[in-house]
Structures are given as C-alpha cells and as structure tokens.
MIZA-114373 format. One record per residue (C-alpha): x, y, z; residue in one letter; residue number from 1. Coordinates in steps of 0.1 Angstrom, whole numbers, plus 5000, padded with zeros to 4 digits. Example, Ala and Ser with C-alpha at 12.3 -4.5 7.8 and 13.67 -1.06 7.14 Angstrom:
2
east 5123 | north 4955 | up 5078 | type a | seq 1;
east 5137 | north 4989 | up 5071 | type s | seq 2;
# end
This chain:
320
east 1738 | north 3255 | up 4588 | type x | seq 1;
east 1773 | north 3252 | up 4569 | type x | seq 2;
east 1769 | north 3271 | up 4534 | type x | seq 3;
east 1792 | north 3251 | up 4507 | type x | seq 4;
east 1823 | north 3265 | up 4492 | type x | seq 5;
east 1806 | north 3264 | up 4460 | type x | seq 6;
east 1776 | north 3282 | up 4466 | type x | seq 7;
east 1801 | north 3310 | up 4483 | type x | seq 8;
east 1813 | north 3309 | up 4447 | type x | seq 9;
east 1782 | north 3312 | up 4429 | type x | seq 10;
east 1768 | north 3336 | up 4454 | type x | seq 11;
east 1799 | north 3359 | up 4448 | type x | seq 12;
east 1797 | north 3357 | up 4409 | type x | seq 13;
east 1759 | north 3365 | up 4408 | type x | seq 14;
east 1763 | north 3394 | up 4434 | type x | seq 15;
east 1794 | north 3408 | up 4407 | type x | seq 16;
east 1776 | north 3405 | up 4380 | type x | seq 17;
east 1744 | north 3423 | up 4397 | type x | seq 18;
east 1767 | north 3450 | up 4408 | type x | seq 19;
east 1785 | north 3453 | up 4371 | type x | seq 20;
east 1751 | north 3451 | up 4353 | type x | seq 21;
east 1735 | north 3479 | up 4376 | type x | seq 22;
east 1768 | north 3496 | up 4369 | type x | seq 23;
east 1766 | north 3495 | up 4331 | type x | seq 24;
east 1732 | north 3504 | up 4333 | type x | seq 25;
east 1738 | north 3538 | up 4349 | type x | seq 26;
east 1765 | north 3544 | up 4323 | type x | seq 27;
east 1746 | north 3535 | up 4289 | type x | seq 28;
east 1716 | north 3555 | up 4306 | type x | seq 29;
east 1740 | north 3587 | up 4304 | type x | seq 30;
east 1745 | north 3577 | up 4267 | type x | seq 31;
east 1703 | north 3578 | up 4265 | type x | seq 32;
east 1706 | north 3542 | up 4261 | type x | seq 33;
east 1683 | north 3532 | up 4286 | type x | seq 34;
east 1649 | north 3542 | up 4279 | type x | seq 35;
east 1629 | north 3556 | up 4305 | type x | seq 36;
east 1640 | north 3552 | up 4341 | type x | seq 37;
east 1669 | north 3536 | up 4359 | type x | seq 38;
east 1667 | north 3518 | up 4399 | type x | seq 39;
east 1698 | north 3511 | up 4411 | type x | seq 40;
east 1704 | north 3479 | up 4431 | type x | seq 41;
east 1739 | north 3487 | up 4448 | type x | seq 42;
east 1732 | north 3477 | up 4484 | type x | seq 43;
east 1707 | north 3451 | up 4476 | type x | seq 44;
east 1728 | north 3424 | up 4465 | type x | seq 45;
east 1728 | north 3402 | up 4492 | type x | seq 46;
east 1692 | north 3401 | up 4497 | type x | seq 47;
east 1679 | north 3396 | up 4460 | type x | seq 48;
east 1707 | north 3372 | up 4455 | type x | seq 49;
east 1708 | north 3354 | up 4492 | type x | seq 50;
east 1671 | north 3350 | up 4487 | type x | seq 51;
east 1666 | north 3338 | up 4453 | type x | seq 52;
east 1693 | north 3304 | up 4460 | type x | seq 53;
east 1673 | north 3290 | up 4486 | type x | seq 54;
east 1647 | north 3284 | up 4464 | type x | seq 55;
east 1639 | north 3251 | up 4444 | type x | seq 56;
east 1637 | north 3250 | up 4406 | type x | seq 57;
east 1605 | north 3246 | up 4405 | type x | seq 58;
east 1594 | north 3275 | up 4431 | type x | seq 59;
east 1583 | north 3313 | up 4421 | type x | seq 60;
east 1591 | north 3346 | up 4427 | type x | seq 61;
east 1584 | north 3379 | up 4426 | type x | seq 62;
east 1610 | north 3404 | up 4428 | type x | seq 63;
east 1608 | north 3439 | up 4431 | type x | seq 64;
east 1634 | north 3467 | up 4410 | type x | seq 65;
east 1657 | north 3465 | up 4431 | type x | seq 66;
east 1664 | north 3426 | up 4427 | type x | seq 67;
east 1683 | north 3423 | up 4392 | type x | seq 68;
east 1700 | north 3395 | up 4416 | type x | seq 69;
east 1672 | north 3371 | up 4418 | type x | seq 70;
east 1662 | north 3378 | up 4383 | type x | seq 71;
east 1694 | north 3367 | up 4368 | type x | seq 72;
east 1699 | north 3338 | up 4397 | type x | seq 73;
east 1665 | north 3326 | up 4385 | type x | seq 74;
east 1678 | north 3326 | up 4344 | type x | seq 75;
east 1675 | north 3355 | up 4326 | type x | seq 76;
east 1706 | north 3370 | up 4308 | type x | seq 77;
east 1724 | north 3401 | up 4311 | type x | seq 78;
east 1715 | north 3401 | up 4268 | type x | seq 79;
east 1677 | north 3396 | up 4276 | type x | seq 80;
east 1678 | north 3424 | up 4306 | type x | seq 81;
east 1701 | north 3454 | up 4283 | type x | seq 82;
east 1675 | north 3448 | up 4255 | type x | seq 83;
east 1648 | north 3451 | up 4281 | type x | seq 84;
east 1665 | north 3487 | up 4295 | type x | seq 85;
east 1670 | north 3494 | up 4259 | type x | seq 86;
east 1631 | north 3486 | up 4250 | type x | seq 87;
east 1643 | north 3461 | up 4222 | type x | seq 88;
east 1622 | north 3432 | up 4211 | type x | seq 89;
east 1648 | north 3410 | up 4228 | type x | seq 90;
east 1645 | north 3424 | up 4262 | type x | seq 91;
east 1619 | north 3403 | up 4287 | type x | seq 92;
east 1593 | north 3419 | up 4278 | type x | seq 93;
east 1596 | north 3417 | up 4242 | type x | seq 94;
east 1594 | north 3461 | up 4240 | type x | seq 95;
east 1565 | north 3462 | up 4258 | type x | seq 96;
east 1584 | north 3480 | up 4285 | type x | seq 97;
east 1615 | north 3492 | up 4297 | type x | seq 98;
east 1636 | north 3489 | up 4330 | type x | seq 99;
east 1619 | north 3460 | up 4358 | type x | seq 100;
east 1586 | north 3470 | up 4348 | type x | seq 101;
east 1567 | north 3435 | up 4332 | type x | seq 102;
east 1603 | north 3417 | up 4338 | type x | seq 103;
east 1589 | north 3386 | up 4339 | type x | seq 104;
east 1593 | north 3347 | up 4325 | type x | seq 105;
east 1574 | north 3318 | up 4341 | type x | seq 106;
east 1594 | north 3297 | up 4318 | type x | seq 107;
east 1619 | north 3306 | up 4354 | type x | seq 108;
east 1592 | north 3313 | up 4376 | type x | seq 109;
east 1595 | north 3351 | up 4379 | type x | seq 110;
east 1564 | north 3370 | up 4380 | type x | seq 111;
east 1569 | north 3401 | up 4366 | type x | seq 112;
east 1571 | north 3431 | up 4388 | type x | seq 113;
east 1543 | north 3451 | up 4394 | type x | seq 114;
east 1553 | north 3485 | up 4399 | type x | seq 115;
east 1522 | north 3499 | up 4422 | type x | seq 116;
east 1539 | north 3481 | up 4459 | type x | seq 117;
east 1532 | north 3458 | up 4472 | type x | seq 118;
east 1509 | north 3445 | up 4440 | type x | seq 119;
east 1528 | north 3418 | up 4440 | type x | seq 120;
east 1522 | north 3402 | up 4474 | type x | seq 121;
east 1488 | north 3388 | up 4464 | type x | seq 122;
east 1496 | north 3370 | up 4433 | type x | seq 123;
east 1526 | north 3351 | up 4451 | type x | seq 124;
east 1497 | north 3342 | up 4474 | type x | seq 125;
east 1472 | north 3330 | up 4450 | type x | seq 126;
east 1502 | north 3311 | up 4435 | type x | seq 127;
east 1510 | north 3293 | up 4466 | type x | seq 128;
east 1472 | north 3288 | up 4471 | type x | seq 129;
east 1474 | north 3272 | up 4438 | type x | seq 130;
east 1505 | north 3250 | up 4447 | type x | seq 131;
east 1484 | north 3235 | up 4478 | type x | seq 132;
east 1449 | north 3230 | up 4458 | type x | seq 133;
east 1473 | north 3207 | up 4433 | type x | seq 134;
east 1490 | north 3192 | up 4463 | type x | seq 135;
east 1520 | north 3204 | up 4447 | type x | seq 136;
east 1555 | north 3205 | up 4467 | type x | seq 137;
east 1564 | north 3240 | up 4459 | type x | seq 138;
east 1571 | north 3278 | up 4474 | type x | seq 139;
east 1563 | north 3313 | up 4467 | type x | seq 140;
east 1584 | north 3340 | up 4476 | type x | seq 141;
east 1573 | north 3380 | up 4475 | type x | seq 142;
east 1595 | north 3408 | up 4481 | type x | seq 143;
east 1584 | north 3442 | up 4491 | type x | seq 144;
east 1600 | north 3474 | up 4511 | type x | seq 145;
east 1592 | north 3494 | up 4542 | type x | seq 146;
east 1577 | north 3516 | up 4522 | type x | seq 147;
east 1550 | north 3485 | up 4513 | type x | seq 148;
east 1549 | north 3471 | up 4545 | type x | seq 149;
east 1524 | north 3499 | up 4555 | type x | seq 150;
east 1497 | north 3497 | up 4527 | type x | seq 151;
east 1468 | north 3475 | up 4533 | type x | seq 152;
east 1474 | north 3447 | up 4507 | type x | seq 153;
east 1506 | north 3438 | up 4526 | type x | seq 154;
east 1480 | north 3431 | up 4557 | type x | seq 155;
east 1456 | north 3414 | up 4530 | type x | seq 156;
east 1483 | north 3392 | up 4515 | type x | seq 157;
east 1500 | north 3380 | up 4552 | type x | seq 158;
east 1471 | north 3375 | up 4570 | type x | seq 159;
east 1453 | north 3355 | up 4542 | type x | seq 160;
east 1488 | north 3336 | up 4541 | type x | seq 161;
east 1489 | north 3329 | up 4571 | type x | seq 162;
east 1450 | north 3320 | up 4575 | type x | seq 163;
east 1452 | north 3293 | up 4553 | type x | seq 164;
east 1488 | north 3282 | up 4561 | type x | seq 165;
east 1502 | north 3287 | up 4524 | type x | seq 166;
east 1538 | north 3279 | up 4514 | type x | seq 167;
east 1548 | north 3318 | up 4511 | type x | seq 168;
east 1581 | north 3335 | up 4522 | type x | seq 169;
east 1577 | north 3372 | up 4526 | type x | seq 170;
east 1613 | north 3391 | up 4524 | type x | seq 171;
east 1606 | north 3425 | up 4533 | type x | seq 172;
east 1637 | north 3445 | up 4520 | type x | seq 173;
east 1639 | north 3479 | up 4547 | type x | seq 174;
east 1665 | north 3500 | up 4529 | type x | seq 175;
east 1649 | north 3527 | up 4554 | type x | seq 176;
east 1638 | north 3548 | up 4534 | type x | seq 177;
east 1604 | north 3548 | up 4508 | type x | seq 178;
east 1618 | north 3569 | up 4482 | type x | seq 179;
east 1625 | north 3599 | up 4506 | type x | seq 180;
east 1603 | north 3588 | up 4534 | type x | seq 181;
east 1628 | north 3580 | up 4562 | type x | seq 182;
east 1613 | north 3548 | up 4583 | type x | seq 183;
east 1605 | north 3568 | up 4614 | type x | seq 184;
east 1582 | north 3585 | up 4598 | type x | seq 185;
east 1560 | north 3558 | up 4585 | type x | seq 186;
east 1559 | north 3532 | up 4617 | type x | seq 187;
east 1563 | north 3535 | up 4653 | type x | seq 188;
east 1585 | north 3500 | up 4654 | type x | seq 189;
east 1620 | north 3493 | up 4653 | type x | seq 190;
east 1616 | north 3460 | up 4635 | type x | seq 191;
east 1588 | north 3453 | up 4605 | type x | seq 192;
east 1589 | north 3415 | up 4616 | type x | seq 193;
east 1576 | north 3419 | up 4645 | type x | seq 194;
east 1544 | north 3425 | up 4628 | type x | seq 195;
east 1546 | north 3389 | up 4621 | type x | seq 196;
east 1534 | north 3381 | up 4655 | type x | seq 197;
east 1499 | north 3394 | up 4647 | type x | seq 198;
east 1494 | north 3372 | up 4618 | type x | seq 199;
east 1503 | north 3340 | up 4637 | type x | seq 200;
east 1540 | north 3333 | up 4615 | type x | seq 201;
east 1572 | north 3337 | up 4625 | type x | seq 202;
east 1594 | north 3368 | up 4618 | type x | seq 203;
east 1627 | north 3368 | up 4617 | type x | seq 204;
east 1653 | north 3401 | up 4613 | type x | seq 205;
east 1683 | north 3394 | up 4593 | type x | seq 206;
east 1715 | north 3417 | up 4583 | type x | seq 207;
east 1703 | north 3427 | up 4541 | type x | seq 208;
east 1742 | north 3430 | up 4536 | type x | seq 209;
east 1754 | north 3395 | up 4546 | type x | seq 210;
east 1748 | north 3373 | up 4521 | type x | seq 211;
east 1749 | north 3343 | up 4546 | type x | seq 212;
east 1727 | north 3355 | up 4567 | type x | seq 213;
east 1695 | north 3362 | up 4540 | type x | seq 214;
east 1704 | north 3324 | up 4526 | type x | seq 215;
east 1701 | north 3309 | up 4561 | type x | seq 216;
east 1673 | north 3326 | up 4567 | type x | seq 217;
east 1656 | north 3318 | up 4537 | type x | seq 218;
east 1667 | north 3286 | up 4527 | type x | seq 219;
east 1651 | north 3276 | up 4569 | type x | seq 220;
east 1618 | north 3294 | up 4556 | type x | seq 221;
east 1615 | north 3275 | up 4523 | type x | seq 222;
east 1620 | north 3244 | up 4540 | type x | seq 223;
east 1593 | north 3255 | up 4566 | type x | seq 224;
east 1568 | north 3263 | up 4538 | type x | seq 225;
east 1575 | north 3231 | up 4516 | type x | seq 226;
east 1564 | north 3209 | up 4547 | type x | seq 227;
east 1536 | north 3218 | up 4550 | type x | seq 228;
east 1545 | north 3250 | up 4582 | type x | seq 229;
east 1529 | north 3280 | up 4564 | type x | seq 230;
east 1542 | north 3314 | up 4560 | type x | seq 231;
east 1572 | north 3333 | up 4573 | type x | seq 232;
east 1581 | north 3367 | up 4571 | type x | seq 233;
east 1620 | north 3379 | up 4572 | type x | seq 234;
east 1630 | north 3414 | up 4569 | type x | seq 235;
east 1664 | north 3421 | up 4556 | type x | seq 236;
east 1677 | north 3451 | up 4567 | type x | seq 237;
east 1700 | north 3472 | up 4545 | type x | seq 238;
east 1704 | north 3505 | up 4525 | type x | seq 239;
east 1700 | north 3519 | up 4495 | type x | seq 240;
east 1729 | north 3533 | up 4479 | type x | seq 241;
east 1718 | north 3554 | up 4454 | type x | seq 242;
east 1686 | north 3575 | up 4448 | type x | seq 243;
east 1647 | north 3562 | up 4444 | type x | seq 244;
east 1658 | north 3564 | up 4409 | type x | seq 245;
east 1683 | north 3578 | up 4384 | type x | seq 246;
east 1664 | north 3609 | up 4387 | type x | seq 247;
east 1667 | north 3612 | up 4427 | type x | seq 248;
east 1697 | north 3628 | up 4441 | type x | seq 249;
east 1690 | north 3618 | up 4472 | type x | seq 250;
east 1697 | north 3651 | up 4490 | type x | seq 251;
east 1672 | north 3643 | up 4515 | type x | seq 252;
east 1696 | north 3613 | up 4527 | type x | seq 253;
east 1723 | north 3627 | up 4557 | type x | seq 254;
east 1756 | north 3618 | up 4540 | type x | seq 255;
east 1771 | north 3604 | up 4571 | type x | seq 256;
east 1743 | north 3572 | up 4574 | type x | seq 257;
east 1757 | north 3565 | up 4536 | type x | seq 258;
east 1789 | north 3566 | up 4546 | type x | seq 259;
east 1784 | north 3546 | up 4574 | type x | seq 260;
east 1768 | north 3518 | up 4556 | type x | seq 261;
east 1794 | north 3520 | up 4525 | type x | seq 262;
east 1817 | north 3505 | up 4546 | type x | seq 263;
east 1792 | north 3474 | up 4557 | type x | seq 264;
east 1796 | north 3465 | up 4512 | type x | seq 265;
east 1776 | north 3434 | up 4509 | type x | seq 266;
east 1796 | north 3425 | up 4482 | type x | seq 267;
east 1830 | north 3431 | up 4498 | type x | seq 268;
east 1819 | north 3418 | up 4531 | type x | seq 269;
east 1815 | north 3385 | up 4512 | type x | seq 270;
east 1849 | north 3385 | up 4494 | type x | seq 271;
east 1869 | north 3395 | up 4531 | type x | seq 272;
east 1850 | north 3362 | up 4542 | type x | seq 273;
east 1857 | north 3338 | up 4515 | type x | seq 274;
east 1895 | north 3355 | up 4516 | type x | seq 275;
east 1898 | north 3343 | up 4552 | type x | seq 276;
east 1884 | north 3309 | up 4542 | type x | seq 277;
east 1908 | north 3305 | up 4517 | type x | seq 278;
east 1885 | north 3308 | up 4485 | type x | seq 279;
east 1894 | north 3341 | up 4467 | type x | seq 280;
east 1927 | north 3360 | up 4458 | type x | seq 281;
east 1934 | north 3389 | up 4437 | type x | seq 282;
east 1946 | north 3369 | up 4407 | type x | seq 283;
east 1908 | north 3349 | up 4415 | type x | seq 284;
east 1890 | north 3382 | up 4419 | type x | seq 285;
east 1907 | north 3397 | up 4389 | type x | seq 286;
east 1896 | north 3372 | up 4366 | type x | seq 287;
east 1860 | north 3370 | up 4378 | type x | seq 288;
east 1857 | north 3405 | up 4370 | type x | seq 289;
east 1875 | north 3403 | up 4336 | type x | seq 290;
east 1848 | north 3375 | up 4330 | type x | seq 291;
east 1822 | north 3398 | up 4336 | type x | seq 292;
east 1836 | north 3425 | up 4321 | type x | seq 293;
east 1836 | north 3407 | up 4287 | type x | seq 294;
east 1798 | north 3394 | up 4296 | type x | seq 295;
east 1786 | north 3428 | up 4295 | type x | seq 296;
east 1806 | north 3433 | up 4268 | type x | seq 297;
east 1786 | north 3409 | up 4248 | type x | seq 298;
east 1754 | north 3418 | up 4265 | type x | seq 299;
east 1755 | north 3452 | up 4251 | type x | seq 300;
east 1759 | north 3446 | up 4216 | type x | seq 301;
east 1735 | north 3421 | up 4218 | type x | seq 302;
east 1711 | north 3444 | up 4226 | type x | seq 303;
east 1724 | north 3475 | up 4204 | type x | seq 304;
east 1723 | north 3452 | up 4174 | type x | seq 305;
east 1686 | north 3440 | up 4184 | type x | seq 306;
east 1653 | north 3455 | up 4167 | type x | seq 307;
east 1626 | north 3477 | up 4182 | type x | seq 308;
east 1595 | north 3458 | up 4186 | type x | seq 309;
east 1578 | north 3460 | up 4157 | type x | seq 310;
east 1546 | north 3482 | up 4153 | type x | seq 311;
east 1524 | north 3455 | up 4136 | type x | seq 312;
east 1527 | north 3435 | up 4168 | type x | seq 313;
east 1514 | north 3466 | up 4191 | type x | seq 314;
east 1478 | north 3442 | up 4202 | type x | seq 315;
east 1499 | north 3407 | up 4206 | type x | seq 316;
east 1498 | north 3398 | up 4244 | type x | seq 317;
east 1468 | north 3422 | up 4248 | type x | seq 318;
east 1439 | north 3404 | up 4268 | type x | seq 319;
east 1414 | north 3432 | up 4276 | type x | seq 320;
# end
C-alpha cells in the first residue's frame, strides 16, 4: 500500500519529537529532575509510532515504556508527560507516579502501562472482548517484548484472542534483549511470530526500524480485526539503544551489534527516504527541529512551574 506524503510528515515529526523528548529526559534526569527511573526509547521509534497511526480514533492501546511514540501519537503532551517524569500534579497520572508507570488516559484510549510484562496483554483482550459483546467496530492493540513473549499470560492472552476471534493486534517489540537476557538464551526460535501458528492467527516479522514497514503491517492487521478476522500477531524487530534503564550501563551488550544497528537509525532511515522522494531538506529538517526545540522548551517550564500533588488528595482514585 502507498503511504501519503502527509502521513511521511507526521510520522517524521512524532518520531523527532519522541527522540527529543527521550533526549531531554535523560538530561533533566542528570539535573535530578526526573524522579525515580528513566527508560529510554531511542531505537523504538518506528514501532511505537508506526504502530499507534494505523489505529482509528476510537481504538485502544496499551503501550509499554518504551513507546513515548504512541503515547504522544494517541494525544498526550510533552507538558502532561515532563510533569509526569517530574511527579507533578500535572503529569498523567496526576503524582501518583513517575516515569511510564500509570501513564494512562482513556479520554485517548491509552491504558496505562503496567509495569509487571506482559500485564497488559489481558486487559487489551478483555477490551476487545468488550468491543464485540457491544457489537462495537473497534480494535485493541497490546505491545510487549521478547522478554514477555515467554511468560504464560502472553500464551493466556493470544490463545484466548484467538479462541474467540477478538479484534486484537499483538506487536511484539524484540529489541533482543530482556534487560540483559540476550534472546538466545530465552527461546530456541529465530522468529517470535512464528508462535503465531499455534494459536491459529497469522504472524507476521517486520523491520522495528522502518517506519513503513510497522504501519503497513499494522494498519493490514487493524483492518483484519475491524472485519470481523480476529487476532494477529507482528513482531517488530529492532534494538535497544541504550540500557534497561538509566541505571543500566549495558556492559553486557557487545559494542559491535550497537554499532551495527546505529547505522540502521529509524529515524534517519526515514528522513534519507522522504529526501529521495523530494519531501525534506536541511532548511525543512532545521526548522522541524527548532519547532521542537522550543516545544520542549515550553514543556519543561510547564512542568517546573507545576505543583506537587497535594497531600490531602493522597486516597482520591483509591478503589480498594
């Protein structure tokens, strides 16, 4: 299928801003900005963003930490996600907690990540259960990692999916590594979808760092779901650029595989192909990034000059 030059263009902006945002993050988390942790997205662009534009207004999803792309796809701001780092009663989660973690607004259809993977798999399927007990024309989608692909609620969540034919799309982000767990050590197969198979869906392998690719991929398996033709699962392959988290230096990673996928950029791999297509410059770039510069800009002080939650609300939002 053709992609439009304008969704090039909106891809492109989205997959800069998730790259400046994860960028400012890091910094203001030297400053002891950020409170608490810090999960990097660089390298995950593609899929969180590629992913989250094939979906329909009114669909759901459920990202994971490292997909800041689909989040602010989906509608939140960069001002809503600082305060959140910054545990302000601004941020997402109105304080409640810091970084990804309860990151969340149905008003968008985000369910909020759950940090204990793949948690999150069986709520996007009792949400597309939902959709087909109302007769409702809408998707979920669920993301989890290799590292999630081998617990048992992943088997739960596909198999009952696929069972009952629900409207899901599984994207299954393999940056190859669960925290320091290389993937050879955790399966005996070369590609997660072909699990996929065994639960009576189709699977589908796609390249994580081109942006194209992930949309086509899952704009097909949206459509697929919304007609009524069940589940599908698609695993993105990519790589994590940075550590597990802030924390993680990532001396367990052979320096020559992150070199080696440094030059596969999703990010600049887009902008070489809308340059041969005629739809970036410099001059074009340049001011795109100025743009987001001055985004952040305003993001931060937005959340700076934002109050801690106060104490006196400590119970609202409290249902057990």
């Amino acid at each position: 299928m053709e992609i439009s030059p304008d969704l090039l263009r909106q891809a492109h902006y989205w997959m800069r801003l998730t790259r400046a945002l994860d960028d400012r993050g890091t910094f203001l988390h030297t400053q002891s900005k950020i409170v608490g942790g810090f999960f990097s997205q660089i390298g995950h662009e593609a899929v969180s963003v590629g992913a989250a534009l094939a979906l329909g207004p009114d669909d759901v999803v459920a990202p994971l930490h490292r997909d800041l792309g689909c989040y602010l796809a989906r509608g939140i701001t960069p001002r809503r996600i600082l305060a959140q780092f910054m545990g302000r009663a601004s941020g997402v989660s109105g304080g409640r907690d810091t970084n990804m973690h309860g990151m969340g607004d149905l008003s968008f259809g985000i369910v909020g990540f759950i940090s204990h993977l793949p948690a999150s798999l069986p709520v996007a399927v009792g949400m597309a259960q939902a959709f087909v007990l109302k007769g409702e024309p809408r998707v979920a989608m669920a993301f989890y990692g290799d590292g999630g692909s081998s617990q048992g609620l992943t088997h739960e969540s596909l198999n009952w999916a696929s069972v009952f034919h629900l409207p899901v799309v599984f994207i299954c982000e393999n940056n190859q590594y669960a925290y320091s767990t290389p993937l050879t050590r955790q399966m005996n197969i070369a590609d997660i979808a072909d699990r996929a198979a065994g639960y009576g869906m189709p699977g589908v392998v796609v390249d994580g760092n081109d942006i194209t690719a992930v949309y086509r991929a899952a704009h097909e398996a949206t459509k697929l779901a919304r007609a009524g033709g069940g589940p599908t699962l698609i695993e993105c392959k990519t790589m994590r650029m940075r550590g597990h988290a802030i924390h993680d230096n990532m001396a367990y990673m052979p320096k020559d595989l992150l070199a080696e996928w440094a030059q596969r950029d999703p990010i600049l791999l887009l902008e070489e192909h809308m340059c041969g297509i005629g739809l970036l410059d410099e001059v074009g770039l340049s001011t795109l990034l100025a743009h987001i510069e001055a985004e952040l800009d305003d993001a931060q002080s937005f959340a700076e000059n934002s109050p801690f939650p106060d104490p006196a609300s400590l119970r609202d939002g409290v249902y057990a």
